[in-house]
N, C-alpha and C positions, 0 to 999 in steps of 0.2 A: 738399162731401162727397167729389169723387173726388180730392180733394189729401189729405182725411184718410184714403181709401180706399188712395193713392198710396202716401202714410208712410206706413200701417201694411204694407201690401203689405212696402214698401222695408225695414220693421223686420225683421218678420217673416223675408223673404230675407235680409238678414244678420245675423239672430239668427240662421239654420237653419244657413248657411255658416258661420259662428260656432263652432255645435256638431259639426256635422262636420267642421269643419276639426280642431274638438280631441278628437275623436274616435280620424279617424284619424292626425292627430300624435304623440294619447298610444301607437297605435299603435306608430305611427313611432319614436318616442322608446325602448316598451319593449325593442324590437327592437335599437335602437340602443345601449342599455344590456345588453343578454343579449348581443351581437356584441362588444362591449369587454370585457365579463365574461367571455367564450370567451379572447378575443387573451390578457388577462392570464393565465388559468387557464393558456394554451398559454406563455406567457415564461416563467411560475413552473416549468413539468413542464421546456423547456428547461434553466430554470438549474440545478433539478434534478438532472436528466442531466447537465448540464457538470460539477458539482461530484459527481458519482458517477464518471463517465468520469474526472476529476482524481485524484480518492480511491484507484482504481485504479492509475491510473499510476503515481501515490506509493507505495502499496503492491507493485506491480511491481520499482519501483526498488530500493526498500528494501530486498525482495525480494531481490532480485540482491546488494544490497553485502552481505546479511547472509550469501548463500548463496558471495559471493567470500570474505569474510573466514572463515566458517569453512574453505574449501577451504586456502587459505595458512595457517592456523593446524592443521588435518591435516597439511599438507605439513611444517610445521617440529615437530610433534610426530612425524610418521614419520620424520623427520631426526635428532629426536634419538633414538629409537631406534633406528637403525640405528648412531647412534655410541656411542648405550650397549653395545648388543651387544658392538660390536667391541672397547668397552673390555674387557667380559667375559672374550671370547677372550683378549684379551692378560693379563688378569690369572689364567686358567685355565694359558694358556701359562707364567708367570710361576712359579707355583703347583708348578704340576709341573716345573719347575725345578727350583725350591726343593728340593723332596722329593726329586728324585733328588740334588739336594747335602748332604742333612744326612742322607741314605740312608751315602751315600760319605763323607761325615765319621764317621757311626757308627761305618763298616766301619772305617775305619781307626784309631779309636778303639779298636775290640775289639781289634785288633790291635797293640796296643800301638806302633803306630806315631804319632810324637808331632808330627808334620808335617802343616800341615793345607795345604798347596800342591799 
């Protein structure tokens, strides 16, 4: 009787160590799975962040050669207007030439003068 008293004792103790051991391992476990479920959550929100910080930078960039290229494309459009102008004057200057020569050929026209030198 105390051998069967013994075993079952002996069962009984490690059925109980049994159940509490899977008790607090499922414990352990959930813990363990919620602490890996954090780490990932946190890798994902970093890569996140990298590829926003990136997205930036790229856009920074972009940024820049769009804001150099139009500046050099101002630059050679205020270029060519200031050489348009100046063609202007010359053709203004030109103009009024002109008119004072066919003024002075008129005049010497009316004048019966037959010399146009």
């Amino acid at each position: 009787m105390n051998e069967i008293l013994i075993t079952i004792t002996g069962l009984i103790s490690v059925g109980g160590s049994a159940f509490f051991g899977w008790i607090f391992g499922r414990r352990k476990s959930n813990a363990e799975a919620q602490t890996t479920e954090i780490d990932n959550e946190i890798r994902m929100s970093n890569y996140y962040k990298e590829m926003l910080d990136d997205l930036r930078n790229r856009y920074e960039k972009k940024y820049q050669d769009y804001e150099a290229l139009m500046n050099s494309k101002e630059k050679v459009l205020r270029e060519e207007v200031t050489i348009l102008n100046r063609k202007i004057e010359m053709l203004q200057t030109e103009n009024t030439e002109l008119r004072k020569r066919v003024i002075e050929l008129e005049r010497l026209t009316k004048h019966g003068n037959k010399s146009l030198t």
